[in-house]
N, C-alpha and C positions, 0 to 999 in steps of 0.2 A: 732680560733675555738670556738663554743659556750660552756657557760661554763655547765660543768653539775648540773642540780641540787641539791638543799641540802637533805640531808637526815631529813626527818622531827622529831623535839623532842616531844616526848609524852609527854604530862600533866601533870604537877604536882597534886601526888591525894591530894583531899581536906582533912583539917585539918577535923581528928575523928569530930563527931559531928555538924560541920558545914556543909549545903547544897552549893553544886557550884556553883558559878555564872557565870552569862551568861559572854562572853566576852563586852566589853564594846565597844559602834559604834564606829567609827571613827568621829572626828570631821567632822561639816561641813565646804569646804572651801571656802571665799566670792570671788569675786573677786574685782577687783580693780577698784576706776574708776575715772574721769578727773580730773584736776587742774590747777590750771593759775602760768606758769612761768613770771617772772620778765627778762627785759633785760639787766641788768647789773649785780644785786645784787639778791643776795638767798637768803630768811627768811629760819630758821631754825623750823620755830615752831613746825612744827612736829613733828621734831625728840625728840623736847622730850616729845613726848607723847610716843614715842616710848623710849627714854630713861627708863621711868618713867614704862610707861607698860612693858618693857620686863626687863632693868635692874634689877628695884627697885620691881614692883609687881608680875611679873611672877616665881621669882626665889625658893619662898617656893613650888612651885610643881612640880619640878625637883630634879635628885640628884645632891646630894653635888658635885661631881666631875666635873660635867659639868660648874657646876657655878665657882667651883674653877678654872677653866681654863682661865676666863675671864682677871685674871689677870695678865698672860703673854700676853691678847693678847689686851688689853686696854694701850694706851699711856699715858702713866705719865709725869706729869707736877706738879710741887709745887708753886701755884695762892698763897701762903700766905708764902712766904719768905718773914723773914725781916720786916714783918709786926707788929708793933706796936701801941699802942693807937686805940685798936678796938672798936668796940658796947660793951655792954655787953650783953654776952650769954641769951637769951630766951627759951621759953618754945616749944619744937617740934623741927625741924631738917628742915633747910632752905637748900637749893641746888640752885647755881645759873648755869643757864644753858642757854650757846651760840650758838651762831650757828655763822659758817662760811663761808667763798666762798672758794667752792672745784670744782668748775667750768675744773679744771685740768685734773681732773680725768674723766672725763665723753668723751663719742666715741662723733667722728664727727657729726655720725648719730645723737645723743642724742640732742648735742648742736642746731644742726639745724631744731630737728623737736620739739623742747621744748624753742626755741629761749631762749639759753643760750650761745650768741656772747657775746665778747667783754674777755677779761683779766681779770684773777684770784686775787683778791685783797687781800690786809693781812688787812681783816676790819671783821667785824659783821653788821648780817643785825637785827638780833632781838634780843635780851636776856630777859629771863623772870626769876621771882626770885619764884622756888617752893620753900612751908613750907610744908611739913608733922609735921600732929597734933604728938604730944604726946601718943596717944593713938593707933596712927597709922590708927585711923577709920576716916579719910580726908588729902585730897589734896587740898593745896589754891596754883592758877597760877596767877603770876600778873604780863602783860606786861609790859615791860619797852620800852615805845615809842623810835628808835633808834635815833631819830631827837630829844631827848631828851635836853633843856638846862641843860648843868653842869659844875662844877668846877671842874677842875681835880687835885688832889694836890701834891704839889711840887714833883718831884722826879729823876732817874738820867737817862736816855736814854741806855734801855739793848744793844743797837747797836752801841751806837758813844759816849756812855760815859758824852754827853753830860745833866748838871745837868737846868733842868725847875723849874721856880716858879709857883706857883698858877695860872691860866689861864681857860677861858672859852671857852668850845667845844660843839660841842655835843657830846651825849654820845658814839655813837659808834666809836669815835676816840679815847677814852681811849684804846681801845684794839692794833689801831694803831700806839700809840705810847707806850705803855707799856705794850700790851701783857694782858696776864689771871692776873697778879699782879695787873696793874694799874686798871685794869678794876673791879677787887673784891675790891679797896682800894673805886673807884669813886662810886659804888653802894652801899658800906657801909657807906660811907660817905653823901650818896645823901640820903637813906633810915633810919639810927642809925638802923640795922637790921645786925648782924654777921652772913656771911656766914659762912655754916659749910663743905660742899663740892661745888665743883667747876666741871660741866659737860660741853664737848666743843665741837661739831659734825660741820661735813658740808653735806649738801647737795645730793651729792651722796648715802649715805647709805642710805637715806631717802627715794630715791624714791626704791631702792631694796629691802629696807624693807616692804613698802607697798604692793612689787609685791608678796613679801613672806607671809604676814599674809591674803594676801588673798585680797587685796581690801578693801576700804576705802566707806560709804554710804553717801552721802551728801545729801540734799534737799534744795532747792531753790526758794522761794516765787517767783522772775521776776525773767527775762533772765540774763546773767550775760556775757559780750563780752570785752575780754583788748586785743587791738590790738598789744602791745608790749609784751604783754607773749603768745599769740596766745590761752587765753582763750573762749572758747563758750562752754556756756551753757545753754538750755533754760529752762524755769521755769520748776520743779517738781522734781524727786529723781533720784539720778545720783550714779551711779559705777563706784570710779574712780580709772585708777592706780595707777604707782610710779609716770610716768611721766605727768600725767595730774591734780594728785594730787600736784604736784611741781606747776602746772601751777598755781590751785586753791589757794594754797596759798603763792604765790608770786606778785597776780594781787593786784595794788593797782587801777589803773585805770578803776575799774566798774561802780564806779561812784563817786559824791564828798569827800567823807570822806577822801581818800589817804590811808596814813599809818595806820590810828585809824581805817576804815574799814576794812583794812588789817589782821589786829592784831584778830577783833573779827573774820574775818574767819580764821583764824589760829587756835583760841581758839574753833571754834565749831569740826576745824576736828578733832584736838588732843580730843575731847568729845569722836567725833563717832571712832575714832584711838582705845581708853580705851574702850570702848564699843564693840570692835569689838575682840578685844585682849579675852577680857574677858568672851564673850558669847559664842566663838565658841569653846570652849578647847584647842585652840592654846599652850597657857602659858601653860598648866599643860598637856603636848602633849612632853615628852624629845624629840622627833623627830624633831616634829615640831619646840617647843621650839629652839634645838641647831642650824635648818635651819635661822633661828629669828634672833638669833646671831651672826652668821658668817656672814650674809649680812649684818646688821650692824659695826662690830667692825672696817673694814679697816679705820674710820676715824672717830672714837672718843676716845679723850681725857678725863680724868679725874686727880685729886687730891689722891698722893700716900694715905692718908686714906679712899679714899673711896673703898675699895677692896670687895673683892669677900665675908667674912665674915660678913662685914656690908650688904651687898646689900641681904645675904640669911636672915641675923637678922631680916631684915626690910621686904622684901619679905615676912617671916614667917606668920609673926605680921600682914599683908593685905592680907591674901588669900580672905577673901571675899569681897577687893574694887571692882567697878562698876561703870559705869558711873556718877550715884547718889555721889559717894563717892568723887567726884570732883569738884572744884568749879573752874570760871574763872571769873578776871577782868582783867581792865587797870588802871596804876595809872587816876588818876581826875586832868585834865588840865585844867588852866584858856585863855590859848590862845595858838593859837594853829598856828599861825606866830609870836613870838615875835621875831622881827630883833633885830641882835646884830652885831655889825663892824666886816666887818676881815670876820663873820662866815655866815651871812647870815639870816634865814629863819628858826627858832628852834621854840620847844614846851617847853613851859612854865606848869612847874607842877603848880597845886592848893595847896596854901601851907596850908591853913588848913587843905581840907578835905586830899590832900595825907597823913600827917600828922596823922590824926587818922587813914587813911587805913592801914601807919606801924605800927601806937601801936597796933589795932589789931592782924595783925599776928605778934608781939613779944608778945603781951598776951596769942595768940593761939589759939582766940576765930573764930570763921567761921564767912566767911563776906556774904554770901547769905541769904537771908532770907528763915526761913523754909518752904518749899510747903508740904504739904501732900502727898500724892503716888497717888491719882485721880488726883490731878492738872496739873500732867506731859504729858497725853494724849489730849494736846492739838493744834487746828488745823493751819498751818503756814499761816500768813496775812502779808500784804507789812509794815503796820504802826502796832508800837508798843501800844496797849492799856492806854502803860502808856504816850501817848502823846496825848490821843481822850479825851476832856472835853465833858461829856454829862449831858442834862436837860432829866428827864424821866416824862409823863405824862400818866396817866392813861385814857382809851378811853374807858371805858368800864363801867359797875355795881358792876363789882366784886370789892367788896370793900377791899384792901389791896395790887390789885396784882402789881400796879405801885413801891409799898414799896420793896413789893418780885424782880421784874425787876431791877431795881435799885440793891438791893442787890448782886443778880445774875451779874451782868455787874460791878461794882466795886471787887466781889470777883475774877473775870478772869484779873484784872487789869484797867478797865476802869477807870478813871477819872469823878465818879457821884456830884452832890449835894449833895446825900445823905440824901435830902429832896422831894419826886417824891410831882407831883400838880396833879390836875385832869383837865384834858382835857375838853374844854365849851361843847363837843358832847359826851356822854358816851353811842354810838352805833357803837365807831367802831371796824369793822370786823376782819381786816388788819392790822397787826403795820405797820409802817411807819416812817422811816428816812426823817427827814428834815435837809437838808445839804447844804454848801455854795457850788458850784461847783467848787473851788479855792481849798477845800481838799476832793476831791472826793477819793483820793486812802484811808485816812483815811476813808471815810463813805463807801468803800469797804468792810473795815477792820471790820468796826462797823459791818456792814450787814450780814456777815458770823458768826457774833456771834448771829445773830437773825435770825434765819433758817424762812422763810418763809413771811419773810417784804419786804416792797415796800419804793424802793431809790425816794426822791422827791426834787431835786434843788430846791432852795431858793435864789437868786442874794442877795449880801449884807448881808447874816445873820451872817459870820462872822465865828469865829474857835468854837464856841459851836454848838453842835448836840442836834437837838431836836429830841425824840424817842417816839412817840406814842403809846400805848401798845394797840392791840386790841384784840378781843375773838381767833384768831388764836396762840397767845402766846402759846407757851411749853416747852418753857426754855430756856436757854444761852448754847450757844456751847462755853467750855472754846476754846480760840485762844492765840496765840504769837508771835512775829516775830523774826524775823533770830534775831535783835541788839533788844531783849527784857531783858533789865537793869533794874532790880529794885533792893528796897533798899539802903541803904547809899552810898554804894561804889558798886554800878553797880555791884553783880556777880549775875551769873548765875550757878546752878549745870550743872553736864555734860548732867543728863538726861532730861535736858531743852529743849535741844537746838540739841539734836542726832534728828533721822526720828523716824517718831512715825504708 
């Protein structure tokens, strides 16, 4: 029988003196939209954006109770038994955070219409190492390629007892054979960076959780199709769910890059993930919030210190992170097949520059270079700026404005001279792109930052762009693309790389 209604509670009257306020809206909720599954293996990457977003940032705007909950309902594991001869401790709070195959848990349905065949494996498909600053005002994510070359070091098999010597894997075989220990032992050893918690998800929550905070915003310069995750997507902004958002960031197959493209789309959704958390009042929504939680928690793990205490401490101290407040790289490979016997087909870190990308975040410094808050609003192109070489010439009388264009086109990222010429004709009307047809998608790229120029083939002119400035000039559209890296170690903010 239906139930009866509640008797409704009258209003608390307002404190003396104080005027009422209005009740507060309801958040808005997004919804969810595609993503490219893998057919064997599940990256994780997600989920810790989801980690991160709802653990670690969301929890100062809830009550304490709720959060205290978390930890009877969080799985405990201790990744640093035993553990001796570590890093030494740095500055900020690093978290290493995996992902797993939870393939098990997901319906029939799920597996066949998200093409997730095939057997549940005891591996990791991505691990990425967060730092949270010191100050708690930044997030640095820096993948950890899983096809990673590494040494793994000596140690004694938790299943058969059996004791190993030093040996070369890759990296996501650490966790296969040693579980969260060997695997915190292999990325502190491979980075001198001391984990200080250990966070460990599969798969499933990830995409529930998506379906929970509403949908996930992507955008996509070209079309985007992996016929092994049953990915499509065509070019422009996309609402995706849990499970097409799983697709999105599990396709490695969109085009050349493999894994390393992978990684950055992982890295853009976990942007728009934190961006999405954060703008709608989800997080600071107890409702909503604990809905957050509960589809997550059936299937992650963390490090008995990292509890409900620390995650409100830390939560606290970030109520106003944002997208901005985020950065993402990959470590810097120098090869990206180096063959080794026995394993195959690994990636080779760059041992310098990775090298400084760890002392960085053990110094705590931010590895992005700083944009100003205009530079964010810019328009997505297939080629990155920071790959177009351009010559700029002056077509015109105006004396200076080739200097100005020039300026204009290296501050969005272009690659200038930094020295503009004057054109033999200074009557033209029109700018104008002179381009080799061999990189026509970069002189795409060029042209959408010059609203109102004419593309003109060149056979033979080679990878520089010649840019003609003519009397219709009026300014440079800043632009960027999806894998737009700059500075030393390739990061990006979150609000780089979200829809604009």
């Amino acid at each position: 029988m239906p139930t009866p209604p509640r008797r409704p509670v009258p209003p608390r009257p307002p404190a003396p003196g104080r005027p009422r306020r209005a009740p507060a809206a309801a958040p808005a909720v997004r919804r969810g939209r595609p993503e490219r599954p893998r057919p064997e293996r599940a990256p994780w990457g997600m989920r810790m954006a989801t980690a991160l977003s709802v653990l670690v940032l969301a929890a100062g705007g809830v009550g304490h109770a709720i959060v205290t909950s978390l930890d009877t309902e969080i799985g405990r594991i201790d990744p640093f038994k035993d553990m001796k001869n570590r890093p030494a401790p740095g500055h900020g709070t690093n978290i290493l955070v995996v992902g797993t195959d939870g393939r098990d848990r997901i319906t029939p349905y799920e597996k066949e219409k998200y093409r997730l065949g095939g057997a549940p494996c005891r591996c990791t498909d991505t691990i990425m190492l967060v730092h949270i600053s010191a100050d708690r005002r930044r997030a640095s994510m820096v993948s950890l390629p899983r096809d990673s070359y590494a040494e793994i070091p000596p140690h004694t098999d938790a299943t058969t007892g059996k004791h190993h010597h030093r040996h070369p894997v890759k990296l996501n075989a650490a966790y296969a054979e040693g579980g969260p220990n060997l695997t915190v032992r292999t990325v502190e050893h491979m980075t001198g960076i001391k984990v200080d918690h250990y966070l460990e998800l599969d798969f499933t929550s990830f995409m529930r959780t998506v379906d929970t905070i509403g949908g996930v915003e992507i955008c996509t310069a070209k079309p985007m199709k992996d016929a092994y995750t049953g990915l499509d997507l065509p070019a422009g902004t996309h609402k995706l769910d849990g499970g097409r958002a799983l697709q999105y960031v599990r396709s490695r197959h969109v085009d050349g890059a493999s894994d390393l493209g992978r990684m950055q789309r992982q890295q853009r959704f976990m942007a728009a993930l934190i961006d999405q958390a954060t703008s709608n009042g989800t997080l600071l929504n107890p409702v909503r919030f604990q809905q957050v939680v509960t589809s997550m928690l059936g299937s992650v793990r963390a490090d008995q210190g990292f509890g409900a205490e620390q995650m409100l401490a830390m939560a606290k101290a970030m109520r106003g992170f944002t997208a901005a407040s985020s950065e993402f790289t990959s470590v810097p490979v120098s090869d990206t097949s180096f063959p080794v016997k026995g394993i195959g087909s690994t990636v080779k870190w760059d041992p310098v520059k990775a090298k400084r990308l760890f002392a960085a975040v053990r110094a705590d410094k931010p590895l992005a270079p700083y944009a100003p808050r205009s530079a964010v609003r810019k328009k997505l192109v297939e080629v990155s700026p920071q790959q177009i070489r351009v010559q700029v010439y002056n077509g015109t009388m105006v004396h200076g404005l080739g200097a100005r264009a020039d300026t204009a086109l290296r501050a969005t990222g272009f690659r200038t001279s930094a020295a503009a010429l004057n054109w033999p004709r200074r009557d033209v009307s029109r700018t104008v792109v002179w381009f080799d047809p061999r990189w026509d998608r970069s002189a795409r790229s060029l042209a959408t930052a010059l609203p109102g120029c004419r593309l003109l083939p060149v056979e033979g002119q080679g990878a520089l762009f010649k840019v003609t400035i003519g009397a219709n000039f009026a300014g440079v559209l800043p632009v960027r693309a999806e894998d737009a890296f700059q500075g030393e170690f390739g990061a990006v903010t979150g609000d780089q790389v979200i829809c604009t």
